[in-house]
C-alpha positions in Angstrom: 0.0 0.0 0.0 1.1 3.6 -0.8 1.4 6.8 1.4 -2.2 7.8 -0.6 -4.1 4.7 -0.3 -3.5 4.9 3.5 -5.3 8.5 3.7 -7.9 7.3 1.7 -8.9 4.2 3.8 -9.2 7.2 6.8 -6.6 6.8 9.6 -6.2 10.7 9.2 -10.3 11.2 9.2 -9.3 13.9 11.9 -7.6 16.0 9.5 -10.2 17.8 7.4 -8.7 18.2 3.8 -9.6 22.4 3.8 -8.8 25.1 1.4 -7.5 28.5 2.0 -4.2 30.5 1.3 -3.6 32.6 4.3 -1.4 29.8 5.9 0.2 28.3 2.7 3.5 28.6 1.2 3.3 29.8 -2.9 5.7 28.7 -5.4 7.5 32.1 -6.2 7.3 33.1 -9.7 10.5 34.5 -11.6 10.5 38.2 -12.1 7.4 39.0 -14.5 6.0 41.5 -16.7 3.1 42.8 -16.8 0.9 41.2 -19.3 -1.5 42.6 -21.0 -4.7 41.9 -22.5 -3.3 42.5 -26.1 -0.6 39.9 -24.8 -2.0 37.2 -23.8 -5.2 37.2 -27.0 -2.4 37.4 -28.9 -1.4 34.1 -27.6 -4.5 32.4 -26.8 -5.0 33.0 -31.0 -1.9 30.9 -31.7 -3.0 27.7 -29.9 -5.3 24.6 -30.9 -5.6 23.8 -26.9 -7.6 25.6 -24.5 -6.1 28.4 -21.5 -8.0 29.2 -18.5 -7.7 32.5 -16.5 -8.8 33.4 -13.1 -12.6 33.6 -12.8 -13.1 31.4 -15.0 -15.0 27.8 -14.3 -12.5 25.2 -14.4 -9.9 27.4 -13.2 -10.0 27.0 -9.5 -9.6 22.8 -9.8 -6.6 23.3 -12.6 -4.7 25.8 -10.6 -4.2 23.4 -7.7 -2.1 20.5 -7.2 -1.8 17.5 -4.5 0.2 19.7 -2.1 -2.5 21.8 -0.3 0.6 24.1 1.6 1.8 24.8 -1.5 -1.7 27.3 -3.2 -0.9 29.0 -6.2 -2.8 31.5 -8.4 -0.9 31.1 -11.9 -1.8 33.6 -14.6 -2.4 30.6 -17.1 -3.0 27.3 -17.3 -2.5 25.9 -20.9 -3.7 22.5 -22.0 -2.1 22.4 -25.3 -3.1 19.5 -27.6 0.4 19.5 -30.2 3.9 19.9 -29.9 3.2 23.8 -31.4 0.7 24.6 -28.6 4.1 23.7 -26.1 6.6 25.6 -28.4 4.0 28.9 -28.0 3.7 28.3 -24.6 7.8 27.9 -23.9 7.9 31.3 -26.1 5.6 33.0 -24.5 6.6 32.1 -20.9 10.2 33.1 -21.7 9.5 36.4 -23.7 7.7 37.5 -20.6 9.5 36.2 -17.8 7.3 34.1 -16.6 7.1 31.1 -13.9 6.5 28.0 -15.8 5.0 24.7 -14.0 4.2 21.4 -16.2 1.7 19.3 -14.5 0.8 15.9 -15.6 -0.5 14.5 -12.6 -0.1 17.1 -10.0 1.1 15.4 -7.3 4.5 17.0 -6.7 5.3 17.0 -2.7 7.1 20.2 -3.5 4.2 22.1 -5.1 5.8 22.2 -8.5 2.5 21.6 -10.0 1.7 24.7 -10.2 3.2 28.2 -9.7 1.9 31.9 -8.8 1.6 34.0 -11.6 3.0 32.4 -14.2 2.0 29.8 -16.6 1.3 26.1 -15.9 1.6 23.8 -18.8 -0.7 20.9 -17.9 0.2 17.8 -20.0 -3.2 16.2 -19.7 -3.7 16.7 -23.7 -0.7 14.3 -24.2 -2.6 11.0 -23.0 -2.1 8.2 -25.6 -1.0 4.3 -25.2 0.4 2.8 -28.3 1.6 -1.3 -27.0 4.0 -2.7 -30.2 2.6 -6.3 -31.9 5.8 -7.5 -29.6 3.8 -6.7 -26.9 7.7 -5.8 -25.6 7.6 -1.8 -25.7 4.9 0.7 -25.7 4.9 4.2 -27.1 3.1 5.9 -23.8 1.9 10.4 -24.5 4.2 12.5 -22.1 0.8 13.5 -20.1 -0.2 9.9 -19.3 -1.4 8.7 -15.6 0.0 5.0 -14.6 -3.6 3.7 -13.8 -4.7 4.1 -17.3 -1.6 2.2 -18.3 -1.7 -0.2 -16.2 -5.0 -1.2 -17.7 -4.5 -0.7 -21.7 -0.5 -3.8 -21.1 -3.1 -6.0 -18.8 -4.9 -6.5 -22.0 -2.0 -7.6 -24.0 -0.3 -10.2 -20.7 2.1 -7.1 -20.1 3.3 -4.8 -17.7 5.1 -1.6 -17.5 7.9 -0.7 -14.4 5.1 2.1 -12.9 4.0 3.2 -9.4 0.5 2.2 -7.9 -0.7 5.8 -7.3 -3.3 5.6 -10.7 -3.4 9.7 -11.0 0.1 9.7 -10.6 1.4 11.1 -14.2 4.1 8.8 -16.1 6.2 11.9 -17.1 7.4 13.0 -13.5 7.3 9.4 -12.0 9.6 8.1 -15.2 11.8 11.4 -14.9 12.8 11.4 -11.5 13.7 7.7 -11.3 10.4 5.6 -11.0 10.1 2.6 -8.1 7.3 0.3 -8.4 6.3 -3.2 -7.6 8.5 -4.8 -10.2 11.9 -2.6 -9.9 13.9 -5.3 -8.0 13.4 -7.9 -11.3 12.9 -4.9 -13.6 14.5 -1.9 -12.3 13.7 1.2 -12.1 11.2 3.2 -14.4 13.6 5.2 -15.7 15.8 2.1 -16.3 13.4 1.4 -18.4 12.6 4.2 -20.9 14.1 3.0 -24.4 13.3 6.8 -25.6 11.6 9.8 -25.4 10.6 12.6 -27.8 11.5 15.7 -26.4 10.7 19.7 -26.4 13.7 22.0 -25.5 13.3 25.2 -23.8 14.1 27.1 -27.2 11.3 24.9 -29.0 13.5 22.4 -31.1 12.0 18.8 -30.7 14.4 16.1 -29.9 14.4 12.4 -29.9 16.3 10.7 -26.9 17.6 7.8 -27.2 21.4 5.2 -26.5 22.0 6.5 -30.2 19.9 10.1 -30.4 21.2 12.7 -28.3 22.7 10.3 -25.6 23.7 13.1 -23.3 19.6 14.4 -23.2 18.7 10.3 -23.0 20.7 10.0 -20.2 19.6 13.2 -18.7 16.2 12.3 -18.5 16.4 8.9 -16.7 16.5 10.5 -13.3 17.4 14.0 -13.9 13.8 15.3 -13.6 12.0 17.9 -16.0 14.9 20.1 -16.0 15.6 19.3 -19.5 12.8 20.0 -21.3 8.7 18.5 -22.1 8.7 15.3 -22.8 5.7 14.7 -25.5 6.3 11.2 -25.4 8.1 7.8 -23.7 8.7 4.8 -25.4 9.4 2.3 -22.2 10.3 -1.6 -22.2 7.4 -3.9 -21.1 7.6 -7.2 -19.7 5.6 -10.6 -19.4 3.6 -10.0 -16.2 0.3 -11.0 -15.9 0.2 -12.4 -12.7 1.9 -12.1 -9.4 1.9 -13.5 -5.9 1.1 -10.2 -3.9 -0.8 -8.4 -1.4 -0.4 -6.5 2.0 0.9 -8.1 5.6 0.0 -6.0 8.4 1.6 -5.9 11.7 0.6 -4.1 15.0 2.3 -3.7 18.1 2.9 -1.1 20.8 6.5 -1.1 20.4 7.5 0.4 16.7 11.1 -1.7 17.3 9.3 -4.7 16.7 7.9 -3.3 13.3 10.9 -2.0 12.5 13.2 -5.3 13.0 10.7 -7.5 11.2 10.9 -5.7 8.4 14.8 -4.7 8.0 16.0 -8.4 9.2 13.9 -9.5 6.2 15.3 -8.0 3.7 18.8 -9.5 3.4 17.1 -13.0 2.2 15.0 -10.9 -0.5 15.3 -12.5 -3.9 15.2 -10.2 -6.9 11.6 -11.2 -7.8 10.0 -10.0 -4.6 10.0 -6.2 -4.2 8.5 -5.0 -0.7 7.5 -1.2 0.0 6.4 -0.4 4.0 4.6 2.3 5.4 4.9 2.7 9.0 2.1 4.6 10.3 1.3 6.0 14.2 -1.2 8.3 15.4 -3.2 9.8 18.4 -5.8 7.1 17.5 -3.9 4.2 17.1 -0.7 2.4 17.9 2.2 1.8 15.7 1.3 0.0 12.6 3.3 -1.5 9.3 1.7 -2.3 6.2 4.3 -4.2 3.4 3.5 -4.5 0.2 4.7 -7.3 -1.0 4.8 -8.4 -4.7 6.8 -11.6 -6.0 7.1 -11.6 -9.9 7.6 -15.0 -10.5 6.0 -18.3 -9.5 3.3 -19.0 -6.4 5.8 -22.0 -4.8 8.6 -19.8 -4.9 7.0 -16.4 -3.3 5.1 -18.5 -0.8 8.2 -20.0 0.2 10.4 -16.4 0.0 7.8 -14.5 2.3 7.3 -17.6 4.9 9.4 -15.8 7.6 7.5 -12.3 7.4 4.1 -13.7 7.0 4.7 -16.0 10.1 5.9 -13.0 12.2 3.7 -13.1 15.4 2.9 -9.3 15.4 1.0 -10.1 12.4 -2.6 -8.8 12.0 -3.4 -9.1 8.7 -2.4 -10.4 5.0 -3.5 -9.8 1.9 -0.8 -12.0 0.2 -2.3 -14.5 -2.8 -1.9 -15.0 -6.6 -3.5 -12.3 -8.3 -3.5 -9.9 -11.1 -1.0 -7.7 -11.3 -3.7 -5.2 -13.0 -5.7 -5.6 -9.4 -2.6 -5.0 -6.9 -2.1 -1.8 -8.6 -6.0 -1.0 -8.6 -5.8 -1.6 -5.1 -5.1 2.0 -4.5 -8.1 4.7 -5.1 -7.7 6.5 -8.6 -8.5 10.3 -7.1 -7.1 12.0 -3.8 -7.8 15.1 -2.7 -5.4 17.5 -1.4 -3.1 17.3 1.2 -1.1 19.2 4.2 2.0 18.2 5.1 5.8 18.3 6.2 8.1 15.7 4.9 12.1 14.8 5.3 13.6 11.9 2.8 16.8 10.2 2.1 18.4 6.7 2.4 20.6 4.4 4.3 22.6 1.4 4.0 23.2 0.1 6.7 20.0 -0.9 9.2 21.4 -0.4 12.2 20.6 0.0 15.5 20.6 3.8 16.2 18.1 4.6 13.3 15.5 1.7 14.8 15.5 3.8 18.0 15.5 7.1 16.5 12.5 6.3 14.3 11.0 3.7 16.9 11.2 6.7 19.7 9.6 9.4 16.7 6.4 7.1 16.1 6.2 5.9 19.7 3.6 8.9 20.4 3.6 11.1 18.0 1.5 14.5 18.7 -0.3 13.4 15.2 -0.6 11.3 12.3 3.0 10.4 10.9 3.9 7.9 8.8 7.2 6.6 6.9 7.6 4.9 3.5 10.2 2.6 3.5 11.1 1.0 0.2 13.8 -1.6 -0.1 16.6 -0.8 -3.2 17.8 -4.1 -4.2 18.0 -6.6 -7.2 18.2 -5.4 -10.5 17.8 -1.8 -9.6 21.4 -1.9 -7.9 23.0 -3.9 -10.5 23.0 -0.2 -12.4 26.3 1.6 -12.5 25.7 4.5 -10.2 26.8 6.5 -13.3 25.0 4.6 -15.5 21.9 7.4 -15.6 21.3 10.4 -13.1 19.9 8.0 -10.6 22.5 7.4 -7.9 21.0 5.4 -5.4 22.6 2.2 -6.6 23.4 0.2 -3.7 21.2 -2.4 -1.1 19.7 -0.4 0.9 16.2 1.9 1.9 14.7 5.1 0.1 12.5 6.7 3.1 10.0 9.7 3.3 9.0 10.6 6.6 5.6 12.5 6.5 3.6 14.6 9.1 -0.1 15.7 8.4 -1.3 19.0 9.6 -4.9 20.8 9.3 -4.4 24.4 9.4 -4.5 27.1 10.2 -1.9 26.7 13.0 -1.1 22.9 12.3 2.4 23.4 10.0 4.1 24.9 12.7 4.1 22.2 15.4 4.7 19.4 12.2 7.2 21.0 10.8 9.0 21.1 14.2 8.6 17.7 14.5 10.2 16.4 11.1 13.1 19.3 12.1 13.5 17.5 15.5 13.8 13.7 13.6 16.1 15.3 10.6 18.7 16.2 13.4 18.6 12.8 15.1 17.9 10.1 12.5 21.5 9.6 10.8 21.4 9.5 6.8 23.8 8.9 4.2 25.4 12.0 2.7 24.8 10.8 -0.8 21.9 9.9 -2.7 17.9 10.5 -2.5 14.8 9.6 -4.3 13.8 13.3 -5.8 10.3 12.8 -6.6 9.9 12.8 -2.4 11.6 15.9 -1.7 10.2 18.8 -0.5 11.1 22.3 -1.4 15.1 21.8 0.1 17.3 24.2 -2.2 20.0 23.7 -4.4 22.5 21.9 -1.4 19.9 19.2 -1.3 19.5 18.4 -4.6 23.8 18.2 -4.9 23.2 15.5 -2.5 20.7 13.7 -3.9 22.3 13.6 -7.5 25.7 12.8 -5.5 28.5 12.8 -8.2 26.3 12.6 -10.7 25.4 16.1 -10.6 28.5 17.9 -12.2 26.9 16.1 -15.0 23.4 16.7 -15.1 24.8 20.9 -14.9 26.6 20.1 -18.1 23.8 18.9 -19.7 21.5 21.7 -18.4 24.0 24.2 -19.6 23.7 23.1 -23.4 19.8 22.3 -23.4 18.4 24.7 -20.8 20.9 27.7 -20.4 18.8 29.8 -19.0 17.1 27.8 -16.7 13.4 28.1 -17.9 12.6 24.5 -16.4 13.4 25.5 -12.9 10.3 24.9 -11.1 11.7 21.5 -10.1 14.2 19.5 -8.3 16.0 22.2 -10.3 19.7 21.2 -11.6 21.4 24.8 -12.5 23.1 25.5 -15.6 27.4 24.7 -15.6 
């Protein structure tokens, strides 16, 4: 289960899901002119998409994104329907010096959805599914969402390396990496994009690809939308129909417990099984941790492969059988609403003792609803040079995000004290993070997460994206 099917199935009923913008942060917009109406009919006339301007109907659900903190009032939101809808928009936002946001799902932690008074580009025109006769690759439109994916390679006995969020878009989740269900036999999304037709910020049109522009290719598998719109993916499929998955739940009072079942696991993995936990703790409840577990290969073997966890004694619940792999990732509610909340990411290595007690003492009583994703890197995903694409994360080991949930107005105050308090204690390697769970964290931050792959990625930036028009991101600055 994922961070959003847990909020749906209501163990944070007491946090009302309101609107407002006295207590939220807005994404800053870069210096802008003044437009005018002459301006912007002028631009509305050169596109076969739609734009939509404060006041009117739809405006007030396309301004917003999944990060409630985070409310924007953009000047435009463009839903451009060709490749010259995208190069007017690109012209138009950089003529003007404007903020520029490109949705496709919207549910960026950081709030780069959407942006205040600038332009968002929302990719939702660019939704098209094209699986080869090899069944082998599929030609996926840059605006996609995974759950629509998902459904179109079921019908063929294939599967895609996507997340389990269905709203979630495929541009953003292949860009910044991608872990899924089947990344330990399949690696990660990115590691799985064959090529990509790309827009530049000057509004050439690229294709990416080991042979195409190899420095842009290997840009894009991990470096995030820095780099330009992506229009389309083509991304390697495999022969999964079925898969021996579900959810074990275990409950106890002390989160240690949770914690060591889980992380003295994981050593035995094999590289079929893939297993994503979400410890969760509350006012309301004691410590909990859900693992989704998903074993791509045959029923004997996975039963025999999750014996030890499913036999744990704190065990309270499981899910586990042979099943589609179509309904494990329909398991998880295709619309959430918006969100508040504070959130701290990064990985480890080694499972040692001091972060069990740092993150056992954090969830022990926590003043509100908290929860940490835990997803185990292993198997083919590390088998990748940590070079190899923008990626970095290539070694054993566990990708976490740490969430608090707030209701405002005066909630974001005592949660972001309380993911400040666990940042200082809980000990995290220097190198390396999962950017499509970062919060808004600056330029040091994302140095770290790109590691030595960074110098890099600047390089690249320099020659496609010199002036940094793609910065509302995980943004990589120009060399």
């Amino acid at each position: 289960m994922n961070r959003r099917s847990f909020l749906w199935q209501g163990l944070c009923s007491s946090l009302p899901l309101l609107g407002g913008t006295g207590f939220s942060q807005q994404v800053s917009a870069l210096p802008a002119s003044k437009l005018s109406v002459a301006d912007i009919t002028a631009f509305i006339g050169k596109l076969q998409g739609n734009v939509y301007r404060s006041g009117e109907p739809q405006y007030e659900k396309l301004r917003k994104g999944y990060a409630s903190k985070f409310a924007a009032h953009p000047a435009l939101v463009v839903h451009p329907v060709d490749v010259q809808d995208i190069q007017a928009t690109l012209s138009f936002a950089s003529s003007n010096h404007l903020a520029l946001a490109v949705r496709c799902g919207g549910h960026s932690y950081a709030g780069y959805s959407t942006c205040e008074g600038g332009v968002v580009l929302d990719m939702s025109g660019f939704r098209s599914v094209l699986i080869a006769p090899s069944k082998d690759y599929a030609r996926i439109g840059g605006g996609m969402l995974c759950g629509v994916v998902e459904i179109e390679t079921a019908k063929v006995g294939s599967a895609a390396v996507l997340g389990q969020c269905p709203s979630v878009g495929v541009g953003g989740f292949l860009l910044g990496g991608g872990v899924g269900p089947l990344m330990s036999k399949y690696g990660l999304g990115c590691d799985n994009v064959l090529a990509a037709e790309v827009v530049l910020a000057d509004g050439r049109q690229l294709r990416a690809s080991a042979r195409e522009n190899a420095d842009l290719y290997w840009a894009i598998r991990g470096g995030g939308g820095n780099f330009g719109i992506v229009t389309a993916f083509e991304v390697a499929l495999h022969p999964v129909s079925t898969v021996f998955a579900g959810d074990i739940v275990f409950e106890s009072a002390d989160p240690r417990q949770l914690l060591r079942a889980f992380i003295d696991f994981l050593p035995a993995a094999p590289d079929e099984l893939t297993l994503i936990a979400l410890m969760s703790a509350g006012l309301d409840h004691k410590p909990r941790l859900e693992i989704q577990a998903c074993y791509a290969g045959e029923q004997d073997a996975g039963e025999k492969a999750l014996a030890p966890l499913r036999h744990d004694p704190a065990v309270v619940h499981d899910t586990v059988q042979s099943r589609p792999y179509l309904e494990l990732e329909q398991m998880t509610p295709a619309e959430f609403p918006p969100s508040y909340e504070e959130h701290c990411s990064g990985f480890f290595a080694a499972h040692d003792e001091q972060r069990i007690e740092v993150l056992a003492k954090a969830f022990s009583s926590p003043p509100f609803l908290v929860n940490c994703f835990l997803v185990h890197l292993h198997g083919a995903v590390t088998r990748v040079p940590a070079t190899a694409t923008p990626f970095p994360v290539r070694k054993d080991g566990i990708t976490f995000d740490v969430a608090t949930y707030w209701k405002p107005p005066d909630g974001q105050r005592a949660a972001s004290k309380w993911i400040e308090a666990l940042k200082s204690q809980l000990p995290i390697d220097e190198a390396g993070n999962y950017v499509n769970v970062m919060e808004r964290e600056g330029e040091s931050s994302v140095r770290r997460a790109y590691s030595t792959n960074y110098a890099r990625l600047q390089q690249i930036k320099a020659r496609y994206d010199p002036h940094n028009l793609f910065s509302l991101n995980q943004n990589i600055r120009p060399a």
